[in-house]
C-alpha positions as CSV (number, residue, x, y, z in Angstrom):
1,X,15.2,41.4,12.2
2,X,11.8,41.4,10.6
3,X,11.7,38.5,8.0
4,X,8.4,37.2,6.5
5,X,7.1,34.2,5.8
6,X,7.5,33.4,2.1
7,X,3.7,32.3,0.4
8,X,3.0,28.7,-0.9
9,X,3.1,30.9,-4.2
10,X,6.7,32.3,-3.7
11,X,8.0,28.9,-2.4
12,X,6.3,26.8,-5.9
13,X,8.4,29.2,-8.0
14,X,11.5,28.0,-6.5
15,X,13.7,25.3,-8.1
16,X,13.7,22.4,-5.7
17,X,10.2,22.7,-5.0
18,X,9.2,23.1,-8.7
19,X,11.2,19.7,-9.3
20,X,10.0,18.2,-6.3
21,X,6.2,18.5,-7.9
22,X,7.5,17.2,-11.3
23,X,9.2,14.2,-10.3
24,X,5.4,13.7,-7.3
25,X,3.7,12.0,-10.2
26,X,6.8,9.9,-11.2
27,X,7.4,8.6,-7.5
28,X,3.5,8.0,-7.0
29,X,3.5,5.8,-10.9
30,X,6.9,4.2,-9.0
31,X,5.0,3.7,-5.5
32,X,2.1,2.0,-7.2
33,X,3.9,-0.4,-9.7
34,X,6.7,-1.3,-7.0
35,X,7.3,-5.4,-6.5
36,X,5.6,-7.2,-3.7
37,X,7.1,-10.7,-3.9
38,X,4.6,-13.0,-2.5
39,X,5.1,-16.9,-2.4
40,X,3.6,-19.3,-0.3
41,X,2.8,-17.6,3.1
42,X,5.2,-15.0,2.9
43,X,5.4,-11.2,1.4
44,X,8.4,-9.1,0.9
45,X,7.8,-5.5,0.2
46,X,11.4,-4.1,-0.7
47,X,10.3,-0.7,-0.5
48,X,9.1,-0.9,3.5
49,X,11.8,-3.2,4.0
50,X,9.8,-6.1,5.5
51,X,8.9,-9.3,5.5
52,X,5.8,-11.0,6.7
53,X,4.3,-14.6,7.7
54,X,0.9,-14.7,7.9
55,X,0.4,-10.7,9.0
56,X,3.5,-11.6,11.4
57,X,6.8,-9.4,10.4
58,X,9.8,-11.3,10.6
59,X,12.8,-9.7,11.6
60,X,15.6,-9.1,8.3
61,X,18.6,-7.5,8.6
62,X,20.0,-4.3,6.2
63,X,22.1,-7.1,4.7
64,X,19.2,-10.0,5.0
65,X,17.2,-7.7,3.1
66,X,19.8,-6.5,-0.1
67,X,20.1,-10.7,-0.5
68,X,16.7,-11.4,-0.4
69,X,15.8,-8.8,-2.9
70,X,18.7,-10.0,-4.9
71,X,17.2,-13.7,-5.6
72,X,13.7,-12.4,-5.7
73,X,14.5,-9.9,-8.5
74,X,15.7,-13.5,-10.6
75,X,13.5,-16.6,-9.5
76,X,14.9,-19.4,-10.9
77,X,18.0,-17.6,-12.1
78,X,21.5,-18.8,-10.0
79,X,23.3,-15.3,-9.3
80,X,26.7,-16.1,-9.0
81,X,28.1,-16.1,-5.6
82,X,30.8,-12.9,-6.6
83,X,27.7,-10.9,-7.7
84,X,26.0,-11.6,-4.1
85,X,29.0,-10.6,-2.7
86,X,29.5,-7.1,-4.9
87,X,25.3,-6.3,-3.9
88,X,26.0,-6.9,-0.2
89,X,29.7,-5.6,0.2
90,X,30.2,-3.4,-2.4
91,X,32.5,-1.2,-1.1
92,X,34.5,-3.5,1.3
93,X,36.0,-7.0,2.0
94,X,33.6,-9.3,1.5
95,X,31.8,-10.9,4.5
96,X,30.9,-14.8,4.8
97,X,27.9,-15.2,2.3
98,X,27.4,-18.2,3.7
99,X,26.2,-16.6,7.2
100,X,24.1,-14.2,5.3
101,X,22.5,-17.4,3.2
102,X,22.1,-19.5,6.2
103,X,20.6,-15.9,8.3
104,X,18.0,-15.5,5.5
105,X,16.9,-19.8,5.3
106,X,16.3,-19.6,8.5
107,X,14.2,-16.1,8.6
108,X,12.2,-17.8,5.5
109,X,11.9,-21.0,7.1
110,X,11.0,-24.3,5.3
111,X,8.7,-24.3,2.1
112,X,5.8,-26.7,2.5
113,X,6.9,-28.6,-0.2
114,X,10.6,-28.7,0.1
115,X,14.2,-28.6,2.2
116,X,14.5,-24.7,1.4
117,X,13.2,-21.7,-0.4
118,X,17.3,-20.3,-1.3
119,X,19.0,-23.6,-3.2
120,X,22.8,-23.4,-3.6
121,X,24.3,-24.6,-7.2
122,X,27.4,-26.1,-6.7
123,X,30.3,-23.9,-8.0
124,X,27.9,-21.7,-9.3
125,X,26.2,-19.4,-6.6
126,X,22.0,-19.4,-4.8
127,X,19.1,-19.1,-6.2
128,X,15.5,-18.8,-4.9
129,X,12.7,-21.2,-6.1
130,X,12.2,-22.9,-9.3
């Protein structure tokens, strides 16, 4: 079998790799204008999936993570608890919110200023801050 090695030339002209350089620019504007939630000592970057404490990473969950992103994207805003549970369960029966609420307190640990960074509103659902 004598095959050859197809040039960078050959391989531009093809579709996925023609698309893949249209949509480069769009995922570098994207990578560049992405949220970094900072407040007090801590940093969440959604797109590595971490969370850090004065340089220190702190250890999130897949689930820990899809919450916390949920009541960053609304400070100050209560999501209701059945949207919470949708984001983290979407596809399945729901399970206990409260776990994941109490998981992601205690990964956050206490604001210098108050009981907790994630407040629950009675009969309503959680938000984050004020």
């Amino acid at each position: 079998m004598n095959s050859t090695v197809p040039s960078f030339g050959q391989l531009r002209n093809s579709k996925l790799i023609s698309s893949l350089f249209r949509l480069t620019p769009q995922l570098s504007n994207y990578l560049k204008a992405r949220p970094i939630y900072r407040f007090d000592d801590l940093k969440f970057d959604p797109l590595r999936a971490s969370l850090t404490r004065k340089d220190l990473t702190v250890k999130l969950t897949l689930k820990d993570r899809v919450l916390l992103q949920a009541l960053l994207e609304a400070p100050g805003s209560v999501i209701a608890t059945d949207a919470l549970q949708k984001r983290l369960w979407p596809d399945t029966v729901p399970g206990s919110l409260q776990n994941q609420i109490w998981r992601v307190r205690t990964a956050l640990g206490p604001p210098p200023t108050g009981e907790s960074y994630i407040e629950n509103v009675r009969n309503e659902g959680y938000q984050i801050g004020r």
